[in-house]
C-alpha positions in Angstrom: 0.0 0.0 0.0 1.6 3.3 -0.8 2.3 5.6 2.5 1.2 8.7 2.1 1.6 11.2 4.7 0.5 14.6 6.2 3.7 16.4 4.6 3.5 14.7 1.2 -0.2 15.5 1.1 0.8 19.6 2.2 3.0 18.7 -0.8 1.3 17.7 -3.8 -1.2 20.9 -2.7 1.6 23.2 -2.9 2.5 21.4 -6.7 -1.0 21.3 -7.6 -1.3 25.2 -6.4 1.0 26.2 -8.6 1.0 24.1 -11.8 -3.1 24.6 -11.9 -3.1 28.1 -10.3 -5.8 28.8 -7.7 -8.9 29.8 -10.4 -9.0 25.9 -11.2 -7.5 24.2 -8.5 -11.1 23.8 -7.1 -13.3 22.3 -10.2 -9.7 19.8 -10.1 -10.0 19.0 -6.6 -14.0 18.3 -7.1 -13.3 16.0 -10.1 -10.2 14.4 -8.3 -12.6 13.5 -5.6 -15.7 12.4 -7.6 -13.3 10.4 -9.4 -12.0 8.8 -6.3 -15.7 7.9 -5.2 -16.0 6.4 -8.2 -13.2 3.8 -8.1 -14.0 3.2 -4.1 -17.9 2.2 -5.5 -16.4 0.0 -8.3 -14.0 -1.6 -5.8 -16.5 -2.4 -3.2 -19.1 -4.0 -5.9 -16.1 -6.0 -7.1 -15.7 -7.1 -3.7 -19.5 -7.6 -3.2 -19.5 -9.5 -6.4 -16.7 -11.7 -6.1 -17.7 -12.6 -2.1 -21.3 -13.7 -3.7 -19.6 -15.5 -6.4 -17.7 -17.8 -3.8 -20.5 -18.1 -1.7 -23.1 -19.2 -4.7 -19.9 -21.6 -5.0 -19.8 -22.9 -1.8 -23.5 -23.4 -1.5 -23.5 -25.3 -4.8 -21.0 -27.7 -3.5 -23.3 -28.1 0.2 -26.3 -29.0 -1.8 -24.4 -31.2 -4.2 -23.1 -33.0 -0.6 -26.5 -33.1 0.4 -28.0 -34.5 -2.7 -25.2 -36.9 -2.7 -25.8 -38.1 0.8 -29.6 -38.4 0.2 -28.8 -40.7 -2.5 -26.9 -42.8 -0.4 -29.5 -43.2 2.2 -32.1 -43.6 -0.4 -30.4 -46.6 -1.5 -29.7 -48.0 1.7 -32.9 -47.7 2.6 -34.7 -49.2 -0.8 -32.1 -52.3 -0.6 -32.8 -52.9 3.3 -36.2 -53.1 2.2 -36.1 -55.4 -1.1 -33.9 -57.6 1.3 -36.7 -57.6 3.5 -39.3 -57.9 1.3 -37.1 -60.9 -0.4 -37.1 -62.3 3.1 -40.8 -62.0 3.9 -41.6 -63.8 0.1 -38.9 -66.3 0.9 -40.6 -67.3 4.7 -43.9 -66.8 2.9 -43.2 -69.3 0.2 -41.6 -71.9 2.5 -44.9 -72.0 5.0 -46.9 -72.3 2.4 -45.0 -74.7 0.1 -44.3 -76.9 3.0 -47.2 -77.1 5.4 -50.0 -77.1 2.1 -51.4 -79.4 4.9 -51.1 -77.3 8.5 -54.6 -75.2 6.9 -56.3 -78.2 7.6 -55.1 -79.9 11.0 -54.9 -76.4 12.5 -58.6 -75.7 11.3 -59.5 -79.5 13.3 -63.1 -79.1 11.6 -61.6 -78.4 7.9 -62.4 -74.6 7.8 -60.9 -72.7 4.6 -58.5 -70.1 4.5 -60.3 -67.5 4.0 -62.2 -68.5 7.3 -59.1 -68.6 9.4 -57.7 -65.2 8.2 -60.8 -63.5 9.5 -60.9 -65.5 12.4 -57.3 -63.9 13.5 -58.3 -60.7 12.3 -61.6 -60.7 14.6 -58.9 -62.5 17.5 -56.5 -59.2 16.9 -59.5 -56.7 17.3 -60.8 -58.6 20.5 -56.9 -58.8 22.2 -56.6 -54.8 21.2 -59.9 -53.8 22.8 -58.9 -55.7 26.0 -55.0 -54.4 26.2 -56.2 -50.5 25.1 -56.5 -47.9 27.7 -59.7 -46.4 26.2 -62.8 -47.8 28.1 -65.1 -49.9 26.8 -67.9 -48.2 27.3 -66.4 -44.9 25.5 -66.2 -47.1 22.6 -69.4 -48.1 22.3 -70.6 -44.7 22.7 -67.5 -42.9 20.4 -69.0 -41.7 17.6 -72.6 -41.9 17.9 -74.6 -39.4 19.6 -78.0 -40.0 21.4 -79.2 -36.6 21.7 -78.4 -33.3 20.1 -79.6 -30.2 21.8 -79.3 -26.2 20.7 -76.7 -24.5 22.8 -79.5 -22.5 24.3 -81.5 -25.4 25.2 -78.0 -26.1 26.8 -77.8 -23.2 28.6 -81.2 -23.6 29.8 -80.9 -27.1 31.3 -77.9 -26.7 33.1 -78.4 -22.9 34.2 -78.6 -23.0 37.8 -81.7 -22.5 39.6 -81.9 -18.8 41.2 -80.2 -17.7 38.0 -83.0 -17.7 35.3 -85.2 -15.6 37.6 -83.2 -12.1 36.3 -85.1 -9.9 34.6 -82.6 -9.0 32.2 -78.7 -8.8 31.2 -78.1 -5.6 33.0 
């Protein structure tokens, strides 16, 4: 950076006093300075510019990470489950395959299939109404309501009993 100081400031006046002369050394010293605004504004949106430019940069590289790790966890994700879904056709396949015959010795009495799936489906819904924390009697009653009333004819049953004897609101 070039030193300028105090004395070589005092200086370059003096030169500028005398090779100018004094009439114009003021429109100068306005267009010297205008000049010099001018270059500091061009410098600073340089700056400004190039600063964005390696930010925009930076940010592209972050989201190409991101995509990039997204992928990878996609994939993970969609082999664990065709592994599991391999898995779950594989045990499926091998319990049916190999005990063709359980249908009917589990049944005793020769039920179909069909029969038995429903019977384990009504078996889960009985096991989940007895383990649940929601009363029975709230479900029976969720849902369905026996009366409906206006909220005046509300306010009216449930009013207390010296209150309705007002004559007015105020």
């Amino acid at each position: 950076m070039i030193d300028i100081g105090l004395s070589k400031l005092a200086l370059i006046g003096v030169v500028a006093l005398v090779v100018i002369g004094p009439e114009r050394l003021p429109k100068v010293a306005r267009m010297a300075g205008s000049l010099f605004g001018r270059a500091q504004r061009y410098i600073n949106e340089v700056k400004t510019e190039v600063s964005r430019e390696i930010e925009l940069e930076e940010l592209r590289k972050m989201q190409k990470d991101v995509q990039d790790a997204a992928g990878d966890v996609h994939n993970s994700i969609s082999k664990s489950v065709a592994d599991a879904e391999n898995s779950i056709h594989d045990a499926w396949n091998d319990s049916s395959s190999g005990s063709s015959t359980s249908w009917s010795t589990a049944s005793g009495s020769g039920a179909s299939p069909e029969a038995l799936i429903i019977k384990a489906k009504n078996f889960r819904k009985k096991k989940l109404a007895r383990t649940s924390g929601v009363p029975s009697w709230y479900k029976n009653q969720s849902g369905r309501r026996t009366r409906v009333i206006s909220a005046a004819a509300r306010v009216a049953k449930y009013r207390p009993i010296g209150a309705g004897k007002s004559a007015g609101f105020f």
